[in-house]
Legacy VTK file of the C-alpha trace (Angstrom):
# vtk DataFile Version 3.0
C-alpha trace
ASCII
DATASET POLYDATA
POINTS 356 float
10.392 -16.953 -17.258
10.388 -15.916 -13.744
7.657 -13.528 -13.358
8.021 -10.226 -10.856
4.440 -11.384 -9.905
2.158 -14.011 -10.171
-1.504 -13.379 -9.113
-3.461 -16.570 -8.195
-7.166 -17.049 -9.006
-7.942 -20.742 -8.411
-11.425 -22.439 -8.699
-12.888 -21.352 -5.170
-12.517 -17.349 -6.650
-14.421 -18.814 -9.919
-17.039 -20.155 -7.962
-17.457 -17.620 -5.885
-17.751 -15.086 -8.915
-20.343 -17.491 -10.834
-22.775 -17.484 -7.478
-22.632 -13.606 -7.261
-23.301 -13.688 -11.014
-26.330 -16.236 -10.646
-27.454 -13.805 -7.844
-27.911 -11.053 -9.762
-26.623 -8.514 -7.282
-23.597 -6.970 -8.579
-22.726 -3.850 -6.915
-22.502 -3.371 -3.135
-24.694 -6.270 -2.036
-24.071 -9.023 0.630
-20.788 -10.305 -0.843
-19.364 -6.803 0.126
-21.017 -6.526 3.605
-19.438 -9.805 4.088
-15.907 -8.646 2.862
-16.029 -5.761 5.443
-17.112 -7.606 8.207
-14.031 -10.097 7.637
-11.452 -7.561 6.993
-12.225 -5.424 9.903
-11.948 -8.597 12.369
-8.395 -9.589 10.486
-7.067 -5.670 11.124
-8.254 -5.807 14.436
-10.361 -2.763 13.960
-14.348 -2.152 14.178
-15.092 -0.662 11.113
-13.729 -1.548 7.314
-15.545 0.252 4.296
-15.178 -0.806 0.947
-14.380 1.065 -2.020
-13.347 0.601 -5.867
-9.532 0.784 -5.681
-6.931 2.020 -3.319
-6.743 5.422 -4.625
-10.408 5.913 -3.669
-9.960 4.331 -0.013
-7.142 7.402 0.261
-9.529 10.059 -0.930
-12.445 8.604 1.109
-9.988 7.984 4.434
-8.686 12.032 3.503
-12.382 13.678 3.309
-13.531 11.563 5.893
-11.040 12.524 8.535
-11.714 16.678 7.425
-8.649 17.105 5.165
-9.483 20.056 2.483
-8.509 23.350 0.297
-5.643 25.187 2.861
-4.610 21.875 4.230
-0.641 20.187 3.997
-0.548 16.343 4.239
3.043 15.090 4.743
4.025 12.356 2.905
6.623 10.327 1.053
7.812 11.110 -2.671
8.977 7.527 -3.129
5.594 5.498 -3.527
3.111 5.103 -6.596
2.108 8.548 -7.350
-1.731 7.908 -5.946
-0.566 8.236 -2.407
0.035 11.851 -3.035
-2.629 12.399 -5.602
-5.336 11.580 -3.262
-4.628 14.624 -1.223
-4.823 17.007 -4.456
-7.850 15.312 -4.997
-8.854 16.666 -1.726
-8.169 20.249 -2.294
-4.790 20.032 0.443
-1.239 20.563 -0.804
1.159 17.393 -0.616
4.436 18.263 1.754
7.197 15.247 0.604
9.325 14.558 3.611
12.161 12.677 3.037
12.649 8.663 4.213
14.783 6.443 5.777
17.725 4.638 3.904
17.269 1.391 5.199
13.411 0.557 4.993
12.377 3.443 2.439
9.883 4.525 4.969
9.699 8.200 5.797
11.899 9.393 8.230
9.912 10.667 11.361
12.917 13.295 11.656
12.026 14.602 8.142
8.464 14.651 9.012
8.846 16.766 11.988
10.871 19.677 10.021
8.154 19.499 7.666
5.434 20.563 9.987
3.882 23.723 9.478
0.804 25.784 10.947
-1.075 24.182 7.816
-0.434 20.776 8.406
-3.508 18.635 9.074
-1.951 15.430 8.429
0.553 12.857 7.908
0.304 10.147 5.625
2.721 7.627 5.762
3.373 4.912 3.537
4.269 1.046 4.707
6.329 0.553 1.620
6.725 -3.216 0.090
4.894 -4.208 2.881
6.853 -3.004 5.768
5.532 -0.646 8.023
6.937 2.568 8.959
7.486 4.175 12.156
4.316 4.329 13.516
5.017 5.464 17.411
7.116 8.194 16.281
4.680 9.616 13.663
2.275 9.199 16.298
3.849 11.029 18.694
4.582 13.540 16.375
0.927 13.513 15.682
-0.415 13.641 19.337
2.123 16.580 20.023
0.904 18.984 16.968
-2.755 18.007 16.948
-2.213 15.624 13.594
-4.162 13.087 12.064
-2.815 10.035 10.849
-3.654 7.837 8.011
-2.136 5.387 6.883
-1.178 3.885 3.382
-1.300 0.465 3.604
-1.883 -0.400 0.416
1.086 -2.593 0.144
0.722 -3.632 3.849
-1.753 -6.414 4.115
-0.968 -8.855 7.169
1.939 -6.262 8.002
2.391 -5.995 11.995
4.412 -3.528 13.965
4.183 -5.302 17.807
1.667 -7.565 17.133
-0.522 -4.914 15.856
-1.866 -5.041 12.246
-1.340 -2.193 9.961
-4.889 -0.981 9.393
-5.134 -0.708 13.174
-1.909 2.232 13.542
-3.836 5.102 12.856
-6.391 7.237 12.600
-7.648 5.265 9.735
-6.132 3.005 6.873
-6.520 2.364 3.730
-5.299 -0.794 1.454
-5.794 -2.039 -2.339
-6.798 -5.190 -4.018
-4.886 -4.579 -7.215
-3.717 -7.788 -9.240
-0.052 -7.508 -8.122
-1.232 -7.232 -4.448
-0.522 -9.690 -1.433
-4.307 -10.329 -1.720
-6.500 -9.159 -4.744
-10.023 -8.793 -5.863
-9.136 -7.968 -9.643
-9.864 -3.973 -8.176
-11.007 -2.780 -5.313
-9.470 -1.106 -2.258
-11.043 -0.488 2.090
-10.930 2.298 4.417
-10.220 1.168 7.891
-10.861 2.782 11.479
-12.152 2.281 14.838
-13.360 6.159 14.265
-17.005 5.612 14.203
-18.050 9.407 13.056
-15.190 8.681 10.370
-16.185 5.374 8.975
-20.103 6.904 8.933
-18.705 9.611 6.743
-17.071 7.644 4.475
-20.019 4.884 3.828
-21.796 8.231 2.695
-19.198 10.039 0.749
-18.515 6.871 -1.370
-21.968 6.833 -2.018
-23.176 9.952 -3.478
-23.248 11.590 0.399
-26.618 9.045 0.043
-27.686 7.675 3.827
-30.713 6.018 1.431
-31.863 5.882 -1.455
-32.371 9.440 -3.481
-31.546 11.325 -0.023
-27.991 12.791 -0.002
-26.777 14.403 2.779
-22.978 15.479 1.393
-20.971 15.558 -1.267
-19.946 12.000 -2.084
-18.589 9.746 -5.008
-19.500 6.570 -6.823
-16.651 4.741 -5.254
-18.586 1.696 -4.461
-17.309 -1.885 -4.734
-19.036 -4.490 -6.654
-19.880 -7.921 -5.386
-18.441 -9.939 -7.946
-14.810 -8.340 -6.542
-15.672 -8.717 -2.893
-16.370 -12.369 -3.628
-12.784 -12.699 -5.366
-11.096 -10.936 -2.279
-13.085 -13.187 0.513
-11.940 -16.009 -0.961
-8.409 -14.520 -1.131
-8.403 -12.823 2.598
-9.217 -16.737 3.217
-5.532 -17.521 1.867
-3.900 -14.807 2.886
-2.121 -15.782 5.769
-0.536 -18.737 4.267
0.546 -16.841 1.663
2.157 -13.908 3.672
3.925 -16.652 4.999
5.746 -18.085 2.186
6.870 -14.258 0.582
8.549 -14.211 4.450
9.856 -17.689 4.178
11.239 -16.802 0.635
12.625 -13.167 1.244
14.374 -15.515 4.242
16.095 -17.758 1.569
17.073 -14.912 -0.513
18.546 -12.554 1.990
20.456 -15.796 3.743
22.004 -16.832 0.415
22.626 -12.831 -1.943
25.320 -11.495 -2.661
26.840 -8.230 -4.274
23.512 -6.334 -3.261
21.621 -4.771 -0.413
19.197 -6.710 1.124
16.124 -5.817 2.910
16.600 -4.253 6.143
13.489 -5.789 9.190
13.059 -3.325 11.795
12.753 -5.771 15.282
8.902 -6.036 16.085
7.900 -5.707 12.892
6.252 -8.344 10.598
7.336 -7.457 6.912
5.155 -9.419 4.266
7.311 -8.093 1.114
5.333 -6.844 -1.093
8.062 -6.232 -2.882
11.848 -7.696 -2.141
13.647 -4.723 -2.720
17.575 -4.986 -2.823
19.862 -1.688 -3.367
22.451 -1.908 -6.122
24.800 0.531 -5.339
27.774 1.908 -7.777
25.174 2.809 -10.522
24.904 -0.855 -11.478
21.356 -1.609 -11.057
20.422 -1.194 -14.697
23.215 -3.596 -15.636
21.870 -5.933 -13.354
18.333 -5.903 -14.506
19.488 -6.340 -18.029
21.463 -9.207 -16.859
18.276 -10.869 -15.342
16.150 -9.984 -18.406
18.320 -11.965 -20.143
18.268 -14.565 -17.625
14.514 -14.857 -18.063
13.808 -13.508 -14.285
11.762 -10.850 -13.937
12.773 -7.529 -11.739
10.695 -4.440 -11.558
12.449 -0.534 -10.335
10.205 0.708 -7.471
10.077 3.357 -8.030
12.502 5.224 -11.253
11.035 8.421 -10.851
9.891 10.190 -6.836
6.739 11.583 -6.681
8.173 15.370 -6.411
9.839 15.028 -9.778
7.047 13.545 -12.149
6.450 16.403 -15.123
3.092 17.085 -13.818
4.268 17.838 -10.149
6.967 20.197 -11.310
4.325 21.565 -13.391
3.051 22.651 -10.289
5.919 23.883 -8.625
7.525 21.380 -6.876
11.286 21.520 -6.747
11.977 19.787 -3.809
15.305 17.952 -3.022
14.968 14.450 -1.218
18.912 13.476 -1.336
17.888 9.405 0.103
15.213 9.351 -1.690
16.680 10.180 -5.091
19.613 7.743 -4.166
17.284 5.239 -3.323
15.244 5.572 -6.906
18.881 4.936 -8.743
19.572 2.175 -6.917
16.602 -0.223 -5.729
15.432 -3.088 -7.514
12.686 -5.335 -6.887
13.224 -9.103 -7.379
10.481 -11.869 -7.223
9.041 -12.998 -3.770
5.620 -13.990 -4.527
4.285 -17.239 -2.856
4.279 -19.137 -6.136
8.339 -19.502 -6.610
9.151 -22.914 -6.374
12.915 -23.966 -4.556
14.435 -24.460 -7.944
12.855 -20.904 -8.952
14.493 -19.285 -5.502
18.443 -21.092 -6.077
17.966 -20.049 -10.126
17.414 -16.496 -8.913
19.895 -16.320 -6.437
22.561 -18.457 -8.681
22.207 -15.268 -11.708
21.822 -11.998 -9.066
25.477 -13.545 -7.524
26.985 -14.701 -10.687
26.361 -10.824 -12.245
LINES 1 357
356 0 1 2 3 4 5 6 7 8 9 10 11 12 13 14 15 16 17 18 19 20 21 22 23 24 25 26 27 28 29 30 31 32 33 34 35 36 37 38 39 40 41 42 43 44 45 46 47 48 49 50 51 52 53 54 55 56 57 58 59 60 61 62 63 64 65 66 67 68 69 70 71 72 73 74 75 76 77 78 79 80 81 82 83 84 85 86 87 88 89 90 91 92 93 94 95 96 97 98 99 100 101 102 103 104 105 106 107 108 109 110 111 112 113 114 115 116 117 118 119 120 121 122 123 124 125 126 127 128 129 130 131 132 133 134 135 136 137 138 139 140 141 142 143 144 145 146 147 148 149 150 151 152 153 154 155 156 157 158 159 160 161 162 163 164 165 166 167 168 169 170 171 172 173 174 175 176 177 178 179 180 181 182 183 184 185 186 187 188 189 190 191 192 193 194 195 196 197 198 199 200 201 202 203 204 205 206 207 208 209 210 211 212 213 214 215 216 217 218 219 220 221 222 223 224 225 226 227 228 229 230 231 232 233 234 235 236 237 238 239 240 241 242 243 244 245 246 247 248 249 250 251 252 253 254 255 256 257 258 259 260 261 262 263 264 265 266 267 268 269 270 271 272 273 274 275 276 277 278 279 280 281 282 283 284 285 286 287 288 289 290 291 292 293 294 295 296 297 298 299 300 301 302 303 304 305 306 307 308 309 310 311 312 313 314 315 316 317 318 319 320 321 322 323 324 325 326 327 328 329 330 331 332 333 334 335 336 337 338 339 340 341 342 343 344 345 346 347 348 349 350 351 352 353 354 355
């Protein structure tokens, strides 16, 4: 079997895990300060804070910047449903704008007609790993008095002009999940060169504690524990090299597929696929999965179901229609790109996608 991901602990990660252990300081210790210090210098950025999973980077990164009750955030419906939960979380009302067809970004166009007196924000997502159109939604940002944060969650090592994502806005925020470019088991980091913002969000993922028993704001036990910052040193260490082969392997397969869609690049951007996501058009896509489940390759549909038309969003009223969005969710498929695909692995999946 082919898996649709392969995560890679090797015996550096186990070491590293078995000192922090011996240590006896589990939660928030050195390993952590360590694992901030070295992910702000690889985003380019002066401050990284790190939290227990994505989702709580995106409520930290929200609360941080000001975002609350009365508020509209402008985001995308096609992305794991956390992006737009986090600004619930908040109090603020998600606004889905609608994306582009070829990179499944949003569309800044969309974004702009979504703008509204109560819009405080715009959170974009750099889907599978590509990032969106950040000078636009800028620019749309500077000219109505936006923030900006992004979702980078699937972004790690992602450039747009030589610039890291994590660096594009007013602050970022990424995940360490097991299927990740980089993992820590769980975890996830807020990054900015905001200093008032990244001060705000060391105390609201602490209990709003500056010190011990003193508490300042409202805050959260969003901490991360030193036995995952260990894992995702070790890991930020590899990285690179690693980036490097999903590019060098999304190369092979978009040179040598057939029948499908491949991944559209925007020029100046570095895309470290996440995800290899192909469009099946003609409503074959289901077929085709079948076709590779049988094949013993894995494939994954990101995502079946948009954001805006979940049960518990329509629950609250949402009845929004995204036309390339909902085209995009019948037709995308996801096939493996992770750095662990041998050459035989790459020519077997090609050889079964062309012969469907």
């Amino acid at each position: 079997m082919i898996p649709i991901a392969k995560p890679f602990i090797g015996a550096e990660e186990r070491a590293a895990v078995l000192e922090v252990l011996d240590s006896g300081y589990l939660v928030q210790g050195p390993r952590v300060q360590a694992f901030e210090t070295a992910f702000a210098a690889y985003c380019g950025v002066r401050h990284a804070i790190a939290v227990s999973s994505g989702t709580t980077a995106l409520h930290v990164a929200l609360l941080a910047a000001g975002v609350g009750p009365g508020d509209e955030v402008i985001t995308t419906s096609f992305t794991f449903i956390a992006s737009a939960n986090a600004i619930l979380m908040t109090g603020a009302r998600p606004v889905f704008a609608d994306i582009e067809p070829d990179t499944f970004n949003l569309d800044p166009d969309a974004v702009a007609a979504a703008i509204t007196p109560r819009t405080k924000a715009i959170l974009p997502v750099h889907l599978f790993g590509q990032p969106c159109d950040m000078e636009a939604l800028n620019a749309l940002a500077r000219r109505h008095g936006l923030i900006v944060i992004e979702d980078a969650c699937q972004a790690h090592g992602a450039e747009l002009h030589g610039r890291r994502a994590g660096s594009l806005g007013l602050a970022a925020c990424f995940s360490f999940y097991p299927t990740k470019n980089m993992i820590a088991g769980e975890g996830g980091m807020v990054t900015t060169n905001d200093d008032a913002l990244a001060e705000r969000a060391r105390l609201i993922r602490s209990h709003g504690s500056p010190q011990r028993y003193h508490h300042d704001m409202m805050g959260y036990n969003y901490r991360m524990m030193d036995l995952t910052a260990a894992i995702a040193l070790v890991q930020l260490g590899r990285l690179e090299a690693w980036n490097e082969q999903r590019i060098a392997n999304a190369a092979y397969l978009s040179a040598h597929l057939t029948g499908v869609v491949t991944p559209a690049v925007r020029p100046g951007v570095r895309h470290v696929f996440h995800q290899y996501t192909v469009r099946v058009p003609g409503g074959r896509r289901d077929d085709l999965r079948a076709a590779l489940r049988q094949a013993e390759i894995g494939s994954e549909v990101y995502y079946p179901i948009p954001v805006h038309q979940q049960v518990f969003y329509r629950q609250l009223g949402y009845a929004d229609h995204l036309p390339v969005t909902e085209q995009a969710s019948q037709e995308v498929l996801s096939l493996p790109v992770h750095p662990a695909l041998s050459q035989a692995d790459l020519e077997r999946i090609v050889q079964e996608v062309n012969r469907w």
